[in-house]
N, C-alpha and C positions, 0 to 999 in steps of 0.2 A: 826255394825261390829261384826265378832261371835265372838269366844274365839282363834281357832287357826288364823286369823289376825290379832288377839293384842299381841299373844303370840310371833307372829313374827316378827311384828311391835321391843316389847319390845327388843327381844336379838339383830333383828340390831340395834338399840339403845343404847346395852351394849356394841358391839362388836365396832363401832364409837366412843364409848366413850373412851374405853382400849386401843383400836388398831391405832385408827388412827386419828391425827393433822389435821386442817384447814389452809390453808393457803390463805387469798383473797388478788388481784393485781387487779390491773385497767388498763384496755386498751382503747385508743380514741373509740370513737364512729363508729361503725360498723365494729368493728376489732371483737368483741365477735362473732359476724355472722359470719367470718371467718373464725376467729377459728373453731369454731362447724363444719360448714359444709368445711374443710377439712380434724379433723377428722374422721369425720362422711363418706366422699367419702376415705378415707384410715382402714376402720373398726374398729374404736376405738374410745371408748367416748372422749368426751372434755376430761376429767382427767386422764384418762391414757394415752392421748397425750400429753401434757402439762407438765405431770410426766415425760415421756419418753424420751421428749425433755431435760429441765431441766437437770436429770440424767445421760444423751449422753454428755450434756456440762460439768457437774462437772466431770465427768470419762473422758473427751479428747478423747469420740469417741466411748463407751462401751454402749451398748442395755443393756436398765435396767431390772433385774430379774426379779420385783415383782412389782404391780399396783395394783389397785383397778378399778372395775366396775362403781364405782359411777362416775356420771356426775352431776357437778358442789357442 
């Protein structure tokens, strides 16, 4: 691996570390695959679907500001 993908390996690593919590749930079996792929057919990773959802529910209806990229 050269220098600039460890260098950038490292600061997502900082940046996940500072910025941003884990949260794991469990769904029955073959529920993950559905998740993902309707996401995935509505343009958005598992986790900012998931987030989006979630945050529409605590707000009583409001589209959430702010998500992250990361899938799963």
């Amino acid at each position: 691996m050269n220098k600039t993908s460890e260098s950038v390996l490292r600061a997502v690593k900082k940046y996940q570390q500072e910025k941003l919590e884990e949260i794991k749930f469990r769904v029955p079996k073959g529920e993950k695959a559905r998740i993902q792929a309707y996401a995935k057919a509505n343009g958005e990773s598992t986790n900012a679907f998931i987030y989006r959802v979630v945050c529409q529910e605590m707000d009583g209806g409001a589209v959430a500001q702010e998500g992250t990229k990361e899938d799963e």
